[in-house]
C-alpha positions in Angstrom: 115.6 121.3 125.9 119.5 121.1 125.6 120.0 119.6 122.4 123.5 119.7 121.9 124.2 116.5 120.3 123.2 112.7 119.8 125.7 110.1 120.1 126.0 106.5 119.4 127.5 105.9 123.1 126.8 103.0 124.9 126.6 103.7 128.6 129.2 102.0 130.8 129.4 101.7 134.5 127.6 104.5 136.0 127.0 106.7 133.0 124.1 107.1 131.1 122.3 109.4 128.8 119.5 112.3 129.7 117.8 112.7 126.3 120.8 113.8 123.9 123.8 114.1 127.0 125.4 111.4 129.0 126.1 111.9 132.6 128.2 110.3 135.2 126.9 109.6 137.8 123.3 109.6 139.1 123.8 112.8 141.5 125.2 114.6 138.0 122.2 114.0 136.3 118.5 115.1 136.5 120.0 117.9 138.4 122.7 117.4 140.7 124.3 119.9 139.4 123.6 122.8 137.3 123.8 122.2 133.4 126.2 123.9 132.5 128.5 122.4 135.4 128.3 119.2 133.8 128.1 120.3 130.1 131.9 119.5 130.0 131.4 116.1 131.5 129.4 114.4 128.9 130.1 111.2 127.6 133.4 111.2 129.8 133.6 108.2 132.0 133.1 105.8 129.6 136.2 107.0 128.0 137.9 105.6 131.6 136.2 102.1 131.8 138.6 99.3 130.0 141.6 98.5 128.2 141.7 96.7 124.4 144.7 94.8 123.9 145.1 94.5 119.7 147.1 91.5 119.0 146.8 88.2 116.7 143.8 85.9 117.5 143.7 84.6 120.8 141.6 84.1 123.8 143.0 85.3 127.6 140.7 83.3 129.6 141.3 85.5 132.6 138.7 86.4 135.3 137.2 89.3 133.1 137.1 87.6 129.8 139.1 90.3 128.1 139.6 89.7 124.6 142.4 90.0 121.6 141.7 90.8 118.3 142.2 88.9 115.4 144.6 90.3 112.2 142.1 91.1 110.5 139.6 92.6 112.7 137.0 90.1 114.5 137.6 88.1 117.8 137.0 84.2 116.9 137.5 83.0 120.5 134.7 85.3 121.6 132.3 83.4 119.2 129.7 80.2 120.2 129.7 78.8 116.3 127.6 75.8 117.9 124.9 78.2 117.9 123.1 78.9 114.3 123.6 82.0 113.5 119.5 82.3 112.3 118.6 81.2 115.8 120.5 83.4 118.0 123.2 85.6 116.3 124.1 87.4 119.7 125.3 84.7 120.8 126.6 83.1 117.9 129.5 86.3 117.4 129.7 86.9 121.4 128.4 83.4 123.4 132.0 82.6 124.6 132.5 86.5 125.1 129.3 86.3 127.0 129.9 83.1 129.2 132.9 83.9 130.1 132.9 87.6 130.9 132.8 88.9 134.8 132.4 92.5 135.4 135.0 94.0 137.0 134.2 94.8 140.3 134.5 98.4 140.2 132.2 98.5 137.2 128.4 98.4 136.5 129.2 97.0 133.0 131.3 95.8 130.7 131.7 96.3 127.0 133.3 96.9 123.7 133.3 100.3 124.2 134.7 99.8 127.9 137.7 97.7 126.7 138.7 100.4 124.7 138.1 103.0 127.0 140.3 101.1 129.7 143.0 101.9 126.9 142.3 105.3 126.9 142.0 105.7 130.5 145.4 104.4 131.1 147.0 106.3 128.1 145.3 109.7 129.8 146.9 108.6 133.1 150.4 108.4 131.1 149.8 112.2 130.4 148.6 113.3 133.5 151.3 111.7 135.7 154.3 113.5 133.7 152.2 116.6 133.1 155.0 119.6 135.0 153.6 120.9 137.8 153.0 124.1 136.7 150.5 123.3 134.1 146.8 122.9 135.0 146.7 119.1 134.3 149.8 118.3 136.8 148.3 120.4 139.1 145.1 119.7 139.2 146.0 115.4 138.8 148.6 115.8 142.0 145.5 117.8 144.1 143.6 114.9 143.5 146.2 111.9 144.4 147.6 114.1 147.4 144.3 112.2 149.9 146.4 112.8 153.0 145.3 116.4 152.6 142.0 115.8 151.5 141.3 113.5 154.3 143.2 115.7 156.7 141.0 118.7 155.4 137.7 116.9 156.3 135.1 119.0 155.9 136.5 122.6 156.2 136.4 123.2 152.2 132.3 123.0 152.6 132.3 125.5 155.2 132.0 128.7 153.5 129.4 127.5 150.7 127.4 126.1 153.7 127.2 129.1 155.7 126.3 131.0 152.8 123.2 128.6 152.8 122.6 128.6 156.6 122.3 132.8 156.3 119.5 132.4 153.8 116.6 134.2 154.5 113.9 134.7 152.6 112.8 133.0 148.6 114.7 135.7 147.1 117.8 135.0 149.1 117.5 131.1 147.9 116.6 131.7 144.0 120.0 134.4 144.1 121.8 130.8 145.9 120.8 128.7 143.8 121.9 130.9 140.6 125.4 131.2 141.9 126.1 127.6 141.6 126.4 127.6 138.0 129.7 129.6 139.2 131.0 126.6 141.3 129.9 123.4 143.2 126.1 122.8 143.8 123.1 122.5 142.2 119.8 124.5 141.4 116.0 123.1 140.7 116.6 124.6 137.1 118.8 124.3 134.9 120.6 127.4 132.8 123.0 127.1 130.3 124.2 129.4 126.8 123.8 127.1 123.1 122.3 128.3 119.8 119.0 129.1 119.4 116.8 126.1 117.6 115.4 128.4 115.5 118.3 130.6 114.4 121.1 128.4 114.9 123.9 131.3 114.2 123.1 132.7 117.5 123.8 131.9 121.2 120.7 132.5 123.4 120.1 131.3 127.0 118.2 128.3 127.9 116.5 127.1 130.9 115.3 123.8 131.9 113.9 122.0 135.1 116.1 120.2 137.3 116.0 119.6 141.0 116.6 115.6 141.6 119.1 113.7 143.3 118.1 110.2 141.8 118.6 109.4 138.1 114.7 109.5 137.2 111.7 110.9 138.3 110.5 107.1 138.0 112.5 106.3 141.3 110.1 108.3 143.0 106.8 107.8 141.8 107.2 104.0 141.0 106.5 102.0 144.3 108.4 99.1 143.4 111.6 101.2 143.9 110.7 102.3 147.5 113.2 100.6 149.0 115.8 102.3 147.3 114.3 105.8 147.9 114.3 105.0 151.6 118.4 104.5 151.6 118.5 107.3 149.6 117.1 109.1 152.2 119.2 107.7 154.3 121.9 108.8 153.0 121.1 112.2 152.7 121.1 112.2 156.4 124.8 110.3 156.8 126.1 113.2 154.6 124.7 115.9 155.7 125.7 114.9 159.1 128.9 114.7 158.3 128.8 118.0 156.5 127.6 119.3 160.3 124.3 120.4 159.2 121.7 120.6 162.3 119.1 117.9 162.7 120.1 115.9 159.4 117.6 113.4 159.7 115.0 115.9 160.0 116.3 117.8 157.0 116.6 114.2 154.9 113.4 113.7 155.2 112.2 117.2 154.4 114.5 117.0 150.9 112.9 113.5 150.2 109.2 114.9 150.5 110.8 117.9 148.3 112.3 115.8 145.8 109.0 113.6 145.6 107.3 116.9 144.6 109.6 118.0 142.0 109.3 114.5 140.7 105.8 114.9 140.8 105.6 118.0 138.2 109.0 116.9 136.2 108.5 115.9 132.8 109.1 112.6 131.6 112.4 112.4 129.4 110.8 111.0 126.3 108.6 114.0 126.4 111.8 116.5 126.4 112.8 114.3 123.7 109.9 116.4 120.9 112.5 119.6 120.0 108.7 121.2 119.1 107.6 120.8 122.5 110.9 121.8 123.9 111.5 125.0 122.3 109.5 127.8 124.0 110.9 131.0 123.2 110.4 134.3 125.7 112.4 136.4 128.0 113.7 136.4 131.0 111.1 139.0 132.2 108.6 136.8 131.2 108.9 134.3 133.5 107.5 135.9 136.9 104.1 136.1 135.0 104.7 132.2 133.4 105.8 130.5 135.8 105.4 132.6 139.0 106.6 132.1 142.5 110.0 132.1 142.0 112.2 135.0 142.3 113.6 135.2 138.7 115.1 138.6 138.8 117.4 137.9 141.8 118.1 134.3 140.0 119.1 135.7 136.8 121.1 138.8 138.1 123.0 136.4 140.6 123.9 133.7 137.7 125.6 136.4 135.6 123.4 139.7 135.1 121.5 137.6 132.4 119.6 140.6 130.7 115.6 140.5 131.3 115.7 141.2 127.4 117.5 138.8 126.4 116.5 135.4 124.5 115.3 132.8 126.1 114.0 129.3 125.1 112.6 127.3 128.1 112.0 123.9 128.0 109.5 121.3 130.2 107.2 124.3 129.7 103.8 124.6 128.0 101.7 127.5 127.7 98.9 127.2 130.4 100.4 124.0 131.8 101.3 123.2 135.9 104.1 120.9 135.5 107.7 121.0 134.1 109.4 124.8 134.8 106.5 126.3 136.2 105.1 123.3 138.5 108.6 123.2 139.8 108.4 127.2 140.9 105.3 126.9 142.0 106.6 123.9 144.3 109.4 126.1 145.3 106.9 128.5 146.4 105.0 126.6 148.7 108.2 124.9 150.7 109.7 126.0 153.6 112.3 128.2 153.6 114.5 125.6 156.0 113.2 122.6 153.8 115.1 124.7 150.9 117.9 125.7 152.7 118.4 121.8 153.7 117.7 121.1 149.7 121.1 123.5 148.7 123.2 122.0 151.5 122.5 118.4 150.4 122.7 118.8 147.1 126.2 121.0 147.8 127.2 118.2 149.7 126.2 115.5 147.1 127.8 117.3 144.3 131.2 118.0 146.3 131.3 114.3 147.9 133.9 113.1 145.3 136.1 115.2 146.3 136.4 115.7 150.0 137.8 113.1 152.5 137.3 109.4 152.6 134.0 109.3 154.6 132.1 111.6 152.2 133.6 109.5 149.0 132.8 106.4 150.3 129.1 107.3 151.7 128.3 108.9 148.3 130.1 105.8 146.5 128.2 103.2 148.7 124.1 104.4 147.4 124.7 105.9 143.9 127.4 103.5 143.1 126.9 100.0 145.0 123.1 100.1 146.3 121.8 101.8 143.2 124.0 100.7 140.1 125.8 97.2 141.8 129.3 98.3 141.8 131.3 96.0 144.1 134.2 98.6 144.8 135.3 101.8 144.6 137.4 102.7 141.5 141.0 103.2 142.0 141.8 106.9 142.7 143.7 107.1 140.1 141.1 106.0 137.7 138.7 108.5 139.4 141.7 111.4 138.9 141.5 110.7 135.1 137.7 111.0 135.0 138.2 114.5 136.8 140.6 115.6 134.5 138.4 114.9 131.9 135.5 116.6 132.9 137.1 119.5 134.5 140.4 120.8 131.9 139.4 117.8 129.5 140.2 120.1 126.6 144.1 120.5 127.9 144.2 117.0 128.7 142.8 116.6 125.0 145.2 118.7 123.0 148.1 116.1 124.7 146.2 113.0 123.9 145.6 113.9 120.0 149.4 114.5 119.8 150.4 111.5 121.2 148.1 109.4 120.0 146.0 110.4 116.8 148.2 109.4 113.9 147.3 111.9 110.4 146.8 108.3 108.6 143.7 107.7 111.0 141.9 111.0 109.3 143.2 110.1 106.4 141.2 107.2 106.0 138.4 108.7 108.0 137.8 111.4 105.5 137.5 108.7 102.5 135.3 106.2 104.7 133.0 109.5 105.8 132.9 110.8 101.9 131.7 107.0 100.7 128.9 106.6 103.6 127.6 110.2 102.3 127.9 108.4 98.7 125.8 105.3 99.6 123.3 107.8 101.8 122.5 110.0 99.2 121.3 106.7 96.8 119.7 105.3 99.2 117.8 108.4 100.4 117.2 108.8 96.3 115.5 105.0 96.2 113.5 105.3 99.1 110.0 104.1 98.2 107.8 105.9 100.8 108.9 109.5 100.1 107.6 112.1 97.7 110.2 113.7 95.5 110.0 117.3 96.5 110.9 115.4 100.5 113.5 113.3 99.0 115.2 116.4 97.4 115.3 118.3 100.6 116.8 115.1 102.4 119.6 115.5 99.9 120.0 118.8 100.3 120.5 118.7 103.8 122.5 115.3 103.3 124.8 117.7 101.4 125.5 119.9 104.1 126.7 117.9 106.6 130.0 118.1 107.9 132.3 116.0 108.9 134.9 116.6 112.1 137.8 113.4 113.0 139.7 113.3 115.6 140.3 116.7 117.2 138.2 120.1 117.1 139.6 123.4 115.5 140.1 124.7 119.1 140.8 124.1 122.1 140.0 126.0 124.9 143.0 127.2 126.3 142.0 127.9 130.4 143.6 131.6 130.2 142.9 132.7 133.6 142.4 129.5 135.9 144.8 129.3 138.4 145.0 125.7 140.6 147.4 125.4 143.2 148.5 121.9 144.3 147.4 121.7 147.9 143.6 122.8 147.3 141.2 120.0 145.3 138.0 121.5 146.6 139.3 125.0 145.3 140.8 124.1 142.0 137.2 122.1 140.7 135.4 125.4 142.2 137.8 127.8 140.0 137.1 125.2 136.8 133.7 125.3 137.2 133.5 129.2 137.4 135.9 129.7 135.0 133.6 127.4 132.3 130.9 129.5 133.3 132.3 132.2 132.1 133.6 130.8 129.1 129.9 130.3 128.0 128.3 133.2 129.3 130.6 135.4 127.3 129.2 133.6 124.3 125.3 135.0 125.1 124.1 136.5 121.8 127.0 136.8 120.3 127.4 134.2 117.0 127.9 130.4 117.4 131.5 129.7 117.0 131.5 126.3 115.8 135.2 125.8 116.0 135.0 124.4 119.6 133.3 121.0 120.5 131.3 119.5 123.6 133.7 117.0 124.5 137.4 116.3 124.2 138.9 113.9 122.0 139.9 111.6 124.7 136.2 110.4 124.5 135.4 106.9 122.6 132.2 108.3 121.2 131.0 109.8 118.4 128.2 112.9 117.9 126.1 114.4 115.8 124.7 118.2 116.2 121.7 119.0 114.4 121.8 123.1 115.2 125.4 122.6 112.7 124.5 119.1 110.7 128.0 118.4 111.8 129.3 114.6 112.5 132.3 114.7 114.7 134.4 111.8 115.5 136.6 111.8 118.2 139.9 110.4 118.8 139.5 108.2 121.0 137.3 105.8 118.9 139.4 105.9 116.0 141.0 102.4 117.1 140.3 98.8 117.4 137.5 97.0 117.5 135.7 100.1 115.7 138.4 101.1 113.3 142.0 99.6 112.2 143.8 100.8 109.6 145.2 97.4 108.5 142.3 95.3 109.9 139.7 94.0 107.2 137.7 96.3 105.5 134.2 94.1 105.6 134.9 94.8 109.5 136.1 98.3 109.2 132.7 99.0 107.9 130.9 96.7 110.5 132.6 99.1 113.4 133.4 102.3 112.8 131.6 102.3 109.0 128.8 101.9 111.2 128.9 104.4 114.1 129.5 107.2 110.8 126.1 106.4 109.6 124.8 105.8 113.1 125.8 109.2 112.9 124.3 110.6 109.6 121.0 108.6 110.5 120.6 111.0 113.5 120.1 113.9 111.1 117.2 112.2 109.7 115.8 110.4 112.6 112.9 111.3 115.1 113.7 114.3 116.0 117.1 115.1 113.2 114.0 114.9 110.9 112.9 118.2 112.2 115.9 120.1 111.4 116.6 121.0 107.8 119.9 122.1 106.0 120.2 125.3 107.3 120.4 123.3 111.1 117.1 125.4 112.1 114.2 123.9 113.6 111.7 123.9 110.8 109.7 121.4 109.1 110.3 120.6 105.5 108.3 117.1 105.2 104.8 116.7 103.5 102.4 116.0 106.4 102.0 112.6 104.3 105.8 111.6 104.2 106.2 113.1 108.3 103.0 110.4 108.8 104.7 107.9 106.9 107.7 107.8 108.8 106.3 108.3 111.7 104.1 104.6 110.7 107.3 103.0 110.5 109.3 104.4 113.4 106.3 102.5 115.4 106.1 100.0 113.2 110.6 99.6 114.1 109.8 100.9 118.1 107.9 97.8 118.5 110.1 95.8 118.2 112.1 97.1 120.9 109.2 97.3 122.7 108.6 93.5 122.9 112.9 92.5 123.1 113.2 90.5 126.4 116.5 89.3 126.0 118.8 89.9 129.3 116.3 92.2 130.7 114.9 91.9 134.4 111.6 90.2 135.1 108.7 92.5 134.0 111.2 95.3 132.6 111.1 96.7 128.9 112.8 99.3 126.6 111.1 102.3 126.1 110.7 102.9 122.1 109.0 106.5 123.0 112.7 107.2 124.8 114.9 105.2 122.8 113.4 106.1 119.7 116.5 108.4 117.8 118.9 105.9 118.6 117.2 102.6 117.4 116.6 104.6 114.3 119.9 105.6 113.8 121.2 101.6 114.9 119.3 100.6 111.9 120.4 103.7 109.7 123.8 103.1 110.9 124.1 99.0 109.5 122.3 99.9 106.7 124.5 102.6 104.9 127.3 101.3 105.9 126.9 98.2 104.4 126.2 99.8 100.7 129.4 101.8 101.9 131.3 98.8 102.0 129.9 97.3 98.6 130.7 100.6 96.9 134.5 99.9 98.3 134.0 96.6 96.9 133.2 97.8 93.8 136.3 100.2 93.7 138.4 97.7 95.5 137.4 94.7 92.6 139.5 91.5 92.3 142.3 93.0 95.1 140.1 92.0 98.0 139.8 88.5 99.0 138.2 87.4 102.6 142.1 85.3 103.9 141.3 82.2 106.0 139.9 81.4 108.6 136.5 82.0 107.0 133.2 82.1 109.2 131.7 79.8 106.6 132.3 78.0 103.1 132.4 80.9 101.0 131.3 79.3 97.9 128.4 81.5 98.1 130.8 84.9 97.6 129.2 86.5 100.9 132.3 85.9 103.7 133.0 89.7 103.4 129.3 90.3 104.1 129.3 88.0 106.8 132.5 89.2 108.4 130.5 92.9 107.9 127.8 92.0 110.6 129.9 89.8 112.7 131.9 93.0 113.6 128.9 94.5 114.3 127.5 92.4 116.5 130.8 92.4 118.5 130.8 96.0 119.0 127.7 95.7 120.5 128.5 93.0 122.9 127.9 94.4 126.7 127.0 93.0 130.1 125.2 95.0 132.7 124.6 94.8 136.5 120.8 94.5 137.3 121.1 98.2 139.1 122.9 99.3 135.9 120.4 97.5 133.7 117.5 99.3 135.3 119.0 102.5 135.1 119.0 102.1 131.6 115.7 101.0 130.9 114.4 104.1 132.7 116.7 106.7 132.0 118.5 106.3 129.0 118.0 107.0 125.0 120.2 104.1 124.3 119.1 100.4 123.9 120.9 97.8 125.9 124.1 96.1 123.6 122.1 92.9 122.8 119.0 94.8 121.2 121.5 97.3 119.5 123.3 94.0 118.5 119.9 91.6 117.8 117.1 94.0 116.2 118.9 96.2 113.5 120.2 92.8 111.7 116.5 91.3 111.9 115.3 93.9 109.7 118.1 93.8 107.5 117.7 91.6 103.8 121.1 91.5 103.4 121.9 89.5 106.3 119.4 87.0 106.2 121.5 86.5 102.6 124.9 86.6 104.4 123.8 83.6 107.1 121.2 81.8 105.0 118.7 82.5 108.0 115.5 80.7 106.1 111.7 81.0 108.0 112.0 78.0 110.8 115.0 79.6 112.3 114.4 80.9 115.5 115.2 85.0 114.9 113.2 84.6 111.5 111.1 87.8 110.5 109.1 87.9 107.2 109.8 90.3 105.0 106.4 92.0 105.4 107.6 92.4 109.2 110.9 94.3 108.4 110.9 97.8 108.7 113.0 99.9 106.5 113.1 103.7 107.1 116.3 104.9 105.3 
């Protein structure tokens, strides 16, 4: 399994999260492309989704419901105070927010997280649209924006890939295919990819995983309650490979389908990849005609990059005498047509390159994935799309711009104190846990002691030596970037981890942690309001981005953090009665999602088994962060004072504390299409914003203290109910 890093994300528009990565997209996820294509898009188009105006406390009123932050941090206008706090806190800090709000019509959501990101998008655009055009971000921003050309070009860039398909002639010929895409656009059933080894963590091995879909889960096809959207999928798959010129389309649609269907068959649930234990399968490249034959391995290897036979490798959705995951996939491979795979490349070529090419192909792939599947109303503006490219494909040149511009040194400063306190109020909290043993507790700390912490911008940045893009050629220049990042990782194939680079520029409004390094890295982008503001309040300083820092640190220590110790190797270090323990609560707190309702479709429900690690790390998050903020207090004394307007009498001492989860529950505020929704639900590690929002809080002592929630209030839950893991 690719377990690169866990984030605090919450999806936006089409983008959601496969086990530890966010996607955009569904044809970029479950296999649309290969891994390592998209390993430089995670968590990108989220940074591209809204704009945040900062300014005193007011309401616009316009169509979308954007809001303005108060001086000191929260957005009053946004708030329904007719509503008891006790009886429905959601909508006691967002109800206005939440009546008011449309989502924009070329969105599939709307959030804090997008607001911000609309900010971020339009600041990228700044640097894109001056970048000279004899950099790579000038050159490859103005290739995108010239459509004339890309219309005019049609179909011709596809031409040479799809012949290459077309002269296919036996399995061999498509397993050598299918490992040349991680060298440019396409996709293969299985996905390949260079990150350290689990186990030794210093050390770069290979890893391979399955792949092979073209809809976001393998649910899609095996559910029959979403048969109608399989069938336009189909459907579509005809239109576009018709326009591709592919012989007999419809023929070949429905022979990917029936392909597809199979792979789904055999796939492995994501909450299954989730268990790093199951996951982590260590063997050889030679190894795999004899465990999981009928697929031509050598030729696949050899054509990806003369990956040695010898070599490491760990290979996920793959258990030892088993028939699904890796080897049910090969063995499905095996018994398909050679013309059924041939017509699986060229749609999945066609899918993959759709954004790119003229107007019919952008809007045939936009009208499924985009408005049939996820409820977007319109296509994005091209510029907006131009800035998610630049992201994903040179994001780390866009990066180095955006951290210049627009990271000031007093944001680390005060990063670096607020990351030092959370490790403070951590560390005593991990020393007064109740349920753990002593010799556990003093391994928590040790690896609690390790951690690192990263703000703003990475050590390096890649620096593209090499990739040449020319202004005139779109298709060509996204080829060159994906071959080129190829490269870039393959060099790094058992040679030591260099932890200097990260997964994702710092134009991202996100956060990560990576348990191979026990490194927290914050990034840029999310260093502003409503998670952070350097003269905002600190009670809601703590609530936002106090928050997503232990959000953070809790994923070291949740589900499957747990299982790496301070050394970032794979190991277990817990007593099997504190792992059983935990484990009693994690249901215990998974149930709870489990049974949440609230803005959900008829019938649907959150997954705990899926959306375990982040729930965890929610609760983790509010938790530390709040002792983080009372150990400011306690530092900060008599020179704090909560300054009108107060969100109640505060007679009682507790506005601060009040304001604290108030500012959480407005980061968390988020509206969703129904196609968007259900996405979610089946696909993603995240919560939807109201359970993120509603749940943590109910567990929480301190803010039934802050709101005076007693037992006949509606979102009551006795103390015996309450879970507490860290």
């Amino acid at each position: 399994m690719y377990i690169y890093f866990t984030s605090i994300l919450l999806s936006s528009s089409l983008t959601w999260v496969t086990g530890l990565e966010i996607f955009d997209d569904a044809d970029e996820y479950d296999g649309g492309v290969s891994l390592l294509q998209y390993q430089r898009r995670l968590m990108l188009e989220v940074s591209a989704k809204a704009q945040a105006e900062v300014r005193l406390n007011q309401f616009s009123g316009d169509a979308l419901g954007e809001f303005v932050l108060g001086d000191w941090g929260l957005n009053l206008s946004a708030m329904n105070t007719s509503v008891p706090p006790g009886d429905d806190f959601y909508d006691y800090v967002n109800g206005v927010w939440l009546k008011t709000t449309e989502i924009p019509s070329d969105e599939t959501s709307w959030s804090s997280f997008a607001l911000l990101g609309k900010q971020v998008e339009t600041q990228v655009h700044g640097i894109l649209k001056s970048a000279p055009l004899d950099t790579l971000p000038g050159l490859l921003y103005h290739s995108f924006m010239d459509e004339s050309t890309v219309n005019a070009l049609g179909a011709q860039p596809l031409k040479p890939d799809l012949d290459k398909i077309m002269d296919i002639r036996d399995a061999a010929g498509f397993a050598e295919y299918v490992g040349t895409t991680n060298f440019g656009l396409g996709s293969s059933p299985f996905s390949l990819y260079i990150d350290a080894d689990p186990k030794r963590p210093d050390f770069n091995v290979a890893h391979l995983g399955q792949s092979g879909l073209g809809l976001p889960s393998r649910d899609y096809y095996l559910q029959t309650k979403f048969d109608d959207l399989k069938q336009a999928y189909g459907e579509t798959i005809g239109k576009m490979l018709d326009l591709a010129g592919w012989p007999d389309a419809s023929a070949a649609a429905l022979a990917v389908l029936k392909l597809e269907e199979r792979i789904a068959n055999v796939s492995w649930p994501k909450s299954r990849l989730r268990d790093p234990n199951l996951s982590y399968n260590k063997m050889t490249p030679g190894d795999l005609p004899t465990k999981a034959p009928g697929f031509a391995w050598e030729a696949y290897m050899r054509s990806a990059g003369d990956i040695p036979s010898n070599t490491t490798l760990i290979v996920s959705a793959y258990s030892e005498g088993g028939e699904d995951g890796v080897v049910g996939i090969a063995r499905v491979l095996n018994e398909t047509a050679l013309s059924d795979l041939r017509s699986w490349a060229a749609w999945h070529l066609v899918r993959g390159a759709a954004g790119y090419l003229s107007e019919p192909f952008a809007d045939a792939k936009f009208d499924f994935y985009n408005k049939r599947l996820a409820g977007q109303v319109e296509q994005s503006a091209r510029w907006k799309r131009a800035v998610s490219v630049a992201n994903s494909f040179i994001g780390d040149a866009v990066g180095e711009e955006f951290v210049r511009l627009y990271f000031p040194d007093v944001a680390k400063r005060r990063m670096d104190e607020l990351t030092e306190l959370l490790r403070k109020a951590f560390a005593a909290r991990i020393q007064k846990v109740s349920w753990m043993t002593d010799g556990t507790k003093s391994k928590a700390l040790d690896k609690l002691h390790s951690f690192r912490f990263e703000v703003g911008r990475p050590k390096k940045f890649r620096s593209y030596d090499g990739l040449k893009f020319t202004e005139a050629d779109l298709f060509g220049n996204l080829a060159r970037a994906i071959e080129w990042d190829w490269r870039f990782d393959l060099q790094k194939l058992g040679q030591k981890v260099d932890d200097d680079y990260w997964g994702m520029p710092p134009q991202v409004v996100n956060a990560f942690f990576d348990p191979t390094k026990n490194k927290c890295v914050f990034l840029a982008a999310i260093l502003q309001p409503p998670f952070f503001s350097a003269d905002g309040d600190m009670s809601v300083n703590f609530g936002g981005i106090g928050a997503v820092i232990g959000h953070e640190m809790t994923h070291g220590f949740d589900d499957q953090g747990r299982q790496y110790d301070a050394e970032g190797k794979l190991n277990d270090w817990w007593t099997q009665r504190d792992a059983e323990e935990f484990n009693r609560r994690a249901k215990a707190y998974g149930e709870q999602f489990a049974n949440f309702t609230r803005s959900l479709p008829p019938g649907a429900h959150i997954k705990p088994e899926l959306t375990m690690g982040e729930n965890i790390a929610d609760l983790g998050g509010l938790t530390i962060a709040y002792d983080a903020y009372h150990l400011w207090l306690e530092k900060a004394g008599s020179s704090y004072a909560p300054e009108a307007p107060l969100l109640m009498p505060n007679d009682d001492g507790l506005e601060g504390d009040r304001r604290y989860f108030a500012g959480w529950g407005q980061v968390w505020r988020a509206k969703y299409t129904d196609g968007a929704l259900q996405m979610r639900l089946l696909s993603d590690p995240h919560s939807p914003g109201p359970a993120r929002g509603i749940v943590p809080v109910q567990n929480s002592d301190a803010w039934y203290a802050a709101y005076h929630v007693g037992e006949d209030q509606a979102m009551f839950l006795d103390a015996s109910q309450r879970v507490q893991i860290w």
